[in-house]
C-alpha positions, 0 to 999 in steps of 0.5 A: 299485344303487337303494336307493330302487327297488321292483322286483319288490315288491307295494304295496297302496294304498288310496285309489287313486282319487284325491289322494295314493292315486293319486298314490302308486301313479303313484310306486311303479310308476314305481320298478318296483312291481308296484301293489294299487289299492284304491278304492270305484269301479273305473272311477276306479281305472282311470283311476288305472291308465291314468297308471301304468307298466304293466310291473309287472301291477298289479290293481284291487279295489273295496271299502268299506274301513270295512267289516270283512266287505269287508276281511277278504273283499279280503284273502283275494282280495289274497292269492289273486290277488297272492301276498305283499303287500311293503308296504301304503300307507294313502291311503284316508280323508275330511276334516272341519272340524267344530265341537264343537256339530255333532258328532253320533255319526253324525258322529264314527262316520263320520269314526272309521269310515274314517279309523281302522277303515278303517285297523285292518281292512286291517293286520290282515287282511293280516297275520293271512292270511299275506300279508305276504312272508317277507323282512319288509314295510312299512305306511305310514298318511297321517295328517296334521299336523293329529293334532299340530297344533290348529285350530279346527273340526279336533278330531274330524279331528285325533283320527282323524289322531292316532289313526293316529300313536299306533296305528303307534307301537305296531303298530310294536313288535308287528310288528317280530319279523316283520321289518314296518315301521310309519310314518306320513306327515304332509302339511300343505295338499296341492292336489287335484283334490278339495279345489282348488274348496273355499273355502279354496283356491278362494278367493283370499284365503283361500288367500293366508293359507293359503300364509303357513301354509306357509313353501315355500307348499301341497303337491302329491300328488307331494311327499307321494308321494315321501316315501312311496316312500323308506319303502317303500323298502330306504333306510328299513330302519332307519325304523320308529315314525316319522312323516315330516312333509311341510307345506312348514314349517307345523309349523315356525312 
């Protein structure tokens, strides 16, 4: 008996198409899940699909996730076409470093768009249809260590990343009668496909100060996956309200 396996589960992972989201999908079928991907482009989502175990019969949906028609149109879809969602992992969202004189509403509406409402729509659709299995299930955001830490530049990405903490705290509490978890996973300085040309990284010496934030140096989306794979997971239970944070010992300094 694998405490750790997802067989015959369904995971939902939104963000699918690239980074940690499809890294996490690549995980939860390497466990034996059968895999939702969400994205906004299908052809990435295929090439998501092609890394993945096929065994487990996965499906792709192409969506706008900060679009509250969309959502509540896809969860009806999930539910038709997949059967009971067991646990929901949350990828999908954007970065940003920001300082305070270039925030404009559109700028703050955008971020809060599809790091947060993003978030809200999809948990809410999918549970208010029914969706989530009878046995209980699980909801997993990827916040970041970036909603309990400051930086300079960071503070309207740190409001949507903190937002996400506080909100599966109490989603935590209204979910539990219906046996749901809530939790959330904080990555530090993760090297993506996305952001490995970015200055920060691209740049050699501006990475080397970055590493010397991280004790155990930068991440990888698979560090991040496998934690999520453990709360969604049988082995975590008893884990609900929690945020597991995953920063190679940033938030340690």
């Amino acid at each position: 008996m694998n405490p750790f396996s997802l067989e015959r589960k369904l995971v939902v992972v939104s963000g699918a198409s690239s980074g940690i989201g499809r890294q996490c999908a690549v995980a939860c079928a390497a466990m034996g899940a059968s895999v939702a991907l969400l994205g906004r482009d299908l052809e990435r989502l295929g090439r998501t699909l092609a890394s993945m175990d096929p065994a487990g019969g996965h499906h792709l949906f192409a969506a706008d996730l900060a679009d509250e028609a969309a959502v509540i149109a896809l969860a009806r879809t999930l539910g038709e076409k997949c059967g009971r969602v067991h646990s929901l992992v949350h990828c999908a969202g954007v970065s940003a470093t920001l300082p305070l004189r270039s925030m404009t509403r559109a700028r703050i509406d955008a971020l809060f768009h599809a790091n947060v409402y993003s978030a809200l729509y999809l948990t809410r659709e999918i549970a208010r249809t029914g969706s989530f299995a009878a046995e209980g299930g699980s909801v997993l955001f990827i916040s970041s260590v970036m909603g309990s830490r400051g930086e300079s530049g960071k503070a309207l990405y740190s409001m949507t990343k903190g937002a996400l903490l506080a909100g599966a705290r109490s989603l935590a509490c209204e979910l539990a009668p219906r046996k749901i978890r809530v939790n959330t996973v904080s990555p530090g300085a993760v090297i993506t496909p996305i952001n490995e040309a970015l200055p920060h990284i691209a740049d050699p010496e501006k990475r080397r100060k970055l590493e010397e934030r991280h004790p155990l140096g930068l991440g990888t989306p698979d560090d991040v996956a496998h934690a999520c794979v453990y709360l969604l997971s049988d082995a975590a239970r008893w884990v609900t309200g929690a945020d597991l944070v995953v920063d190679g010992g940033y938030s340690a300094r």
